[in-house]
N, C-alpha and C positions, 0 to 999 in steps of 0.2 A: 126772670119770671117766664121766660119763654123755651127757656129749655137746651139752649143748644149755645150758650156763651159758658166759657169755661169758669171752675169753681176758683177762689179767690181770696187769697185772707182777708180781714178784715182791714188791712194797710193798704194792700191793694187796690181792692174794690171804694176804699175812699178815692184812692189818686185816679181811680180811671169814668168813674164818675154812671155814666149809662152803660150797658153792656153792650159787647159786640152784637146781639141781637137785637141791640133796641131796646130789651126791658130794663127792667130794676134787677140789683142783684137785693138779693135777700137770704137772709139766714138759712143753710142748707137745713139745719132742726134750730127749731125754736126751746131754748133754757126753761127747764120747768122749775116753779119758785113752790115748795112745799106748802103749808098752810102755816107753818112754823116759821119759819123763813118770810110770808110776806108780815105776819106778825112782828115779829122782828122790827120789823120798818118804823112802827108806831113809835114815833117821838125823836125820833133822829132828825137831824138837819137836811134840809132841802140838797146839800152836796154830798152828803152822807148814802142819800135816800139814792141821789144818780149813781152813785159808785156802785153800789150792790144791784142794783137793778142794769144798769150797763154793761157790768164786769163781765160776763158768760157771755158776752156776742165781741168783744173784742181779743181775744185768744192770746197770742204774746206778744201783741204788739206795742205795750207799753207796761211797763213792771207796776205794780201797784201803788207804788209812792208816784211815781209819772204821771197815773193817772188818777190820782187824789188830787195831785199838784194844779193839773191843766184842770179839771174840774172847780178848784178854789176859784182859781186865776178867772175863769169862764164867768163865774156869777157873782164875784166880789163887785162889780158897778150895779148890782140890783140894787131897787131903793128902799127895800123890804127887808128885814133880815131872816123873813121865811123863804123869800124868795115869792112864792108863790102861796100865798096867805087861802086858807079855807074859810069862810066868813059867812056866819049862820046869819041870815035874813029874817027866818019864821023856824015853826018845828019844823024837821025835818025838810028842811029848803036851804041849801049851802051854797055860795057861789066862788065856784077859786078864780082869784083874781091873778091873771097871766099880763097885767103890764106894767110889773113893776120892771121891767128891764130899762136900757138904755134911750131904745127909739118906742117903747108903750105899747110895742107889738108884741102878739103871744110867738113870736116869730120869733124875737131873741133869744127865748130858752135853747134852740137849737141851733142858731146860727152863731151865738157867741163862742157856744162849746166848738162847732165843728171850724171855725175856722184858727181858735188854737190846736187842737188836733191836728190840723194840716200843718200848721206851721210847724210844729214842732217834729210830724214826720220827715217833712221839707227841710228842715234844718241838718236831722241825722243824715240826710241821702245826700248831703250837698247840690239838692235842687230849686229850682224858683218856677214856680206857676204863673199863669193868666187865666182868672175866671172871667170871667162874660154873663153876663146877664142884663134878663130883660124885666121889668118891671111897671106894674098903673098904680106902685102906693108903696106899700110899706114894706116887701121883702125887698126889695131896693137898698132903704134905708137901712133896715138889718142886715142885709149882707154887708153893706158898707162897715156897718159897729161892730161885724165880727171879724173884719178882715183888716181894720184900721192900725191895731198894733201888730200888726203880721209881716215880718222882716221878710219872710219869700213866698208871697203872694200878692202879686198887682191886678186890683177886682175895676175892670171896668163896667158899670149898670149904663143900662140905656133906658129911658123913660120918654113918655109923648111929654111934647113940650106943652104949657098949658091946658094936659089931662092928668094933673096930678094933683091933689089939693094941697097949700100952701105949708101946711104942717109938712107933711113929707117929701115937696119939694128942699124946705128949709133941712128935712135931717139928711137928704141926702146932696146937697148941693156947698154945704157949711162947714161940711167936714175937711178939716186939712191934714195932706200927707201926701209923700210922694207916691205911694202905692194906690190912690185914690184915686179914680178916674170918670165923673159923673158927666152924663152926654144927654143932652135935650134932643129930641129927635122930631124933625116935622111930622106928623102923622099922629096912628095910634099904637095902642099895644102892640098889635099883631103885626104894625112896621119894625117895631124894636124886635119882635120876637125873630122877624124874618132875617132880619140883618145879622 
């Protein structure tokens, strides 16, 4: 976003994370969806709906069955089988409800997916990662549930010990695996972030 880190596939710019500049990388053009096309969408499955609307920013980095596959595999532990339920309150008042994932965070939609996408990139490259992160709640615990069955990827979260409330202390402290690595830090956020 800053202009001066080079351009990247979409394989890449996952494994490297921040740009050499500092910014975000982002789509060189953004996939235009016809009127027809988001039409389309109406009534298909929540994994359905990802496919087509993800397909055009990921280029060839996964053949279409691949990424059908890691898509299934991503949201099969939702408790919902919309995934993400639209649920009318009054007239015209809807509210989507984003926690039916694993840890109740709207967080899991995208950390379940992306952390089989890495893995499965990781797997083809014959590579293994360390993520790092810092956390005051609940992206903690979802990166954890999405890095949990992840054969080469070891996620260590760091969290303020006793600034996390008890729910998401438990989802992220409870989990077991050897790629799991959860760390109570004296201090606060901004100690875990500095570290």
């Amino acid at each position: 976003t800053r202009g001066s880190a080079p351009e990247l596939t979409f394989e890449d710019a996952m494994l490297t994370g921040l740009a050499r500049d500092g910014g975000l990388y982002v789509p060189e053009s953004i996939p235009q969806f016809s009127a027809e096309d988001i039409a389309a969408l109406s009534g298909l499955t929540y994994e359905e709906t990802a496919f087509r609307v993800m397909r055009p920013f990921i280029g060839d980095t996964f053949t279409d069955a691949e990424f059908r596959e890691i898509i299934a595999r991503a949201y099969a532990g939702f408790d919902h089988a919309a995934r993400a339920p639209l649920v009318q309150l009054a007239e015209n008042h809807f509210l989507l409800e984003l926690f039916h994932g694993p840890t109740l965070a709207f967080k899991d939609f995208a950390l379940q997916l992306l952390g089989r996408l890495l893995d499965y990139i990781l797997e083809r490259q014959h590579r293994k990662v360390v993520i790092m992160g810092a956390t005051s709640g609940d992206t903690g615990s979802a990166a954890i549930e999405g890095c949990r069955r992840c054969k080469n990827i070891d996620i260590f979260i760091l969290h303020p010990h006793n600034r996390v409330s008890e729910v998401q202390r438990r989802q992220m402290t409870t989990v077991v695996g050897d790629n799991i690595h959860n760390l109570a830090v004296q201090g606060n956020f901004d100690d875990c972030q500095a570290m």
